[in-house]
TIPASE-646913 format. One record per residue (C-alpha): x, y, z; residue number from 1; residue in one letter. Coordinates in Angstrom, 1 decimal, m for minus. Example, Ala and Ser with C-alpha at 12.3 -4.5 7.8 and 13.67 -1.06 7.14 Angstrom:
PT       xx       yy       zz     i   aa
PT     12.3     m4.5      7.8     1    a
PT     13.7     m1.1      7.1     2    s
END
This chain:
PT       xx       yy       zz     i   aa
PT     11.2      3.4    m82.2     1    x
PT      8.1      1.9    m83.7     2    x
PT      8.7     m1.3    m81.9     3    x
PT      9.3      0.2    m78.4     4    x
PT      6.7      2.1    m78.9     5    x
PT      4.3     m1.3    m79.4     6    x
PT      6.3     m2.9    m76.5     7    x
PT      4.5     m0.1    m74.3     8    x
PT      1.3     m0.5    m75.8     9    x
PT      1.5     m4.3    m74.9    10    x
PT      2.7     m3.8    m71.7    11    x
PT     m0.2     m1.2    m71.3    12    x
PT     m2.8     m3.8    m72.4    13    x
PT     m2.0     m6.0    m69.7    14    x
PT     m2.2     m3.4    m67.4    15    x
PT     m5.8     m2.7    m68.6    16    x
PT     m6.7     m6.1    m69.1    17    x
PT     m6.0     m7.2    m65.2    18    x
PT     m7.1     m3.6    m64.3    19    x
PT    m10.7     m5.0    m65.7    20    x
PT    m11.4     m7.4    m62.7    21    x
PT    m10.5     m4.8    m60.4    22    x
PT    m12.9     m2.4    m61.8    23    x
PT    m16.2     m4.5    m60.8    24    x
PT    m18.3     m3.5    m63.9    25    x
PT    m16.9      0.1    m64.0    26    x
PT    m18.0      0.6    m60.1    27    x
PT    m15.5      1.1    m58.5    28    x
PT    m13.9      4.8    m59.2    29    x
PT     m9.8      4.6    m59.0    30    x
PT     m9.3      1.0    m60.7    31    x
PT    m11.7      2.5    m63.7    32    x
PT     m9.6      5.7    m64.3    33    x
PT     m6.6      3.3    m64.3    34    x
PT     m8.0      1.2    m66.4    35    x
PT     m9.1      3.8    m69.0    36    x
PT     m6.1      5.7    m69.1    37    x
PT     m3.9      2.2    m69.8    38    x
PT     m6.7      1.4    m72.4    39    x
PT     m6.4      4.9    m74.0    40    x
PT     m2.4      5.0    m74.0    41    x
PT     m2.2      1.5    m75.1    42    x
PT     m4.4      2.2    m78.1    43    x
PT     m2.7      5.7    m79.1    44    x
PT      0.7      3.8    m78.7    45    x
PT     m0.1      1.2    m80.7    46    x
PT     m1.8      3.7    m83.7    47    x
PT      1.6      5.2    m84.0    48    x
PT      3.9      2.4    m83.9    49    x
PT      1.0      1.5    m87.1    50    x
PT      2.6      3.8    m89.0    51    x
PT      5.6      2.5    m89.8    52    x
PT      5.0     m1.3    m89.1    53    x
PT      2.5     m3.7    m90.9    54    x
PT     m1.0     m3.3    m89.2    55    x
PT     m1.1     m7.6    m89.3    56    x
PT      2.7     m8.0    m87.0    57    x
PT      1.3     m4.7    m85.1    58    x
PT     m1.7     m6.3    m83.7    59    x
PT     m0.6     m9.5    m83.5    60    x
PT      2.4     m8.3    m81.2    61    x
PT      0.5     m5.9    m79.4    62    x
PT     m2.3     m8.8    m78.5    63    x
PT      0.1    m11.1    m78.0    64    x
PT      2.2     m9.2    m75.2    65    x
PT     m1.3     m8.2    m73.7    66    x
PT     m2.1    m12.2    m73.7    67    x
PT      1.0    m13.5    m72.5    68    x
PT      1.6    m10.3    m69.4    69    x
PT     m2.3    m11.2    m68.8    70    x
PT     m2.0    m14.7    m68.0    71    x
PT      1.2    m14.2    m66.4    72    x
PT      0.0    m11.7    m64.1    73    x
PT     m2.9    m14.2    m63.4    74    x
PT     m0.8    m17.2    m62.3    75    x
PT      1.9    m14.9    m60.1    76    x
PT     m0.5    m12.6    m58.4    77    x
PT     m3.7    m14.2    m58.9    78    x
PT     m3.7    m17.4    m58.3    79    x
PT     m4.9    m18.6    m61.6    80    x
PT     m3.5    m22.2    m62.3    81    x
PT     m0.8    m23.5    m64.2    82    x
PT      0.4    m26.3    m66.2    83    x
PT      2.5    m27.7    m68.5    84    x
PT      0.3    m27.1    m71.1    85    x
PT     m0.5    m23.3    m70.4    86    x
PT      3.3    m22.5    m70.0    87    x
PT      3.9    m24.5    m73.2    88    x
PT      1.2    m22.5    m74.9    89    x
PT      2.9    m18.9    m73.7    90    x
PT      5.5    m20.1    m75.0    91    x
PT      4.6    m20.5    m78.5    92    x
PT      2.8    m16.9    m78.6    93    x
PT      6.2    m15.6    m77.5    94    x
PT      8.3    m17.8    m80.1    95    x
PT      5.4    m16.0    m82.4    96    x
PT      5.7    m12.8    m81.3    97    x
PT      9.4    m12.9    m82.0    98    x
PT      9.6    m14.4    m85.4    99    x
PT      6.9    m11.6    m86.5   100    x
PT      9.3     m9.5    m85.5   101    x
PT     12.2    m11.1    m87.0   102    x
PT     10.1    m11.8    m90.2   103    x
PT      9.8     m7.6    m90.2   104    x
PT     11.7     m5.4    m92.6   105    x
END
């Protein structure tokens, strides 16, 4: 449960981490309350997968599902550029993110 749990909180990161740009320095009203909801649940979500899971795999996971969704969601609906390098990159923070999790008891 613990790991679904931080799954959610990472998905919720990028949510609030895209969410950002659309917010225009906190101006604009609806992207802000999206924004600070997906930062609030992302941060209580990851607090009580804490509890049974090292605080080190936890963050690391957590900022590295944030990270990759981030930069995803930049290249598919933003128009951010890609290459090689970037999707080789990804795809060592994801080959990370899995051995944490394998490397956890």
């Amino acid at each position: 449960m613990s790991w679904l749990l931080l799954v959610i909180a990472g998905l919720l990161e990028v949510v609030w981490a895209v969410g950002l740009k659309y917010t225009h320095g906190f101006s604009r009203l609806v992207p802000s309350v999206i924004t600070i909801v997906a930062m609030i649940a992302s941060m209580a979500l990851l607090s009580w997968a804490m509890k049974n899971l090292p605080v080190g795999t936890a963050y690391a996971v957590w900022t590295g599902i944030g990270a990759v969704g981030a930069s995803i969601t930049g290249i598919l609906l933003l128009g951010e550029s890609v290459s090689l390098l970037r999707i080789a990159s990804l795809g060592m923070i994801v080959f990370g993110i899995i051995g944490l999790k394998l490397a956890t008891h």
